[in-house]
C-alpha positions in Angstrom: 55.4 -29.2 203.2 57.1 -32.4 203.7 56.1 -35.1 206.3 59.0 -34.5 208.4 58.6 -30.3 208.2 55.0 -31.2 209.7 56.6 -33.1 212.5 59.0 -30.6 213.1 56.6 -27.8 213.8 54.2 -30.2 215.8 56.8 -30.8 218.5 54.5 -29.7 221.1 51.8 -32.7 220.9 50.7 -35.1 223.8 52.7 -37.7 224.9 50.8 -40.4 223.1 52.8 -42.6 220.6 51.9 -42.3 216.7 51.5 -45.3 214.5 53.7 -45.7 212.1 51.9 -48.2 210.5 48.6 -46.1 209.9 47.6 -44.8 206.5 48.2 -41.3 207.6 50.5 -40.8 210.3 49.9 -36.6 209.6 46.5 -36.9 210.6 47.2 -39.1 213.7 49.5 -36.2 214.7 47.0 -33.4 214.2 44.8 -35.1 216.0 46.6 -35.3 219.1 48.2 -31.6 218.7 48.3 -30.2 222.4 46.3 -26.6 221.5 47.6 -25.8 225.4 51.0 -24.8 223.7 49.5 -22.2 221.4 49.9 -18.4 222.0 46.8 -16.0 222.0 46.7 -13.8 219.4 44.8 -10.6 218.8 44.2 -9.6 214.9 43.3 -6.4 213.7 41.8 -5.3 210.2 43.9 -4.0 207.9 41.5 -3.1 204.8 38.4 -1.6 206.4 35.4 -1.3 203.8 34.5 2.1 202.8 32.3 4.0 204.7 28.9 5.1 202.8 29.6 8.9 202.5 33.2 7.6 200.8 30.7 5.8 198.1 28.4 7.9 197.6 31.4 10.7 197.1 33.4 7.9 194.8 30.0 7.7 193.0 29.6 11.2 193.0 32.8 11.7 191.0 32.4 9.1 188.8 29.1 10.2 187.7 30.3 14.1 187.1 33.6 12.7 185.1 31.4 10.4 183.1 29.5 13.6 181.8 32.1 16.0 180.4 
């Protein structure tokens, strides 16, 4: 992402001014992001792990086709 994408999405920062003359005006920028303007999200698992009996049934099966 380009320098000016990155200041694009980071509209929402504090009304401090940024150097221009620092090595790394992106940095400067992140560090005075305002985390009041985020949203709260709520995630949810998508790929839950495998229970034990659905192992021990894969097993199972594996095992029995393994032996024919």
């Amino acid at each position: 992402m380009s320098e000016s994408g990155l200041r694009i999405q980071l509209r929402c920062v504090s009304d401090r001014s940024t150097k221009m003359s620092d090595n790394n005006p992106v940095k400067e920028e992140v560090q005075n992001f305002d985390k009041k303007c985020l949203k709260k999200t709520t995630t949810a698992e998508k790929n839950t792990l495998p229970s034990k009996e659905d192992i021990e049934q894969e097993k199972k099966a594996c095992c029995a086709e393994a032996s024919k």
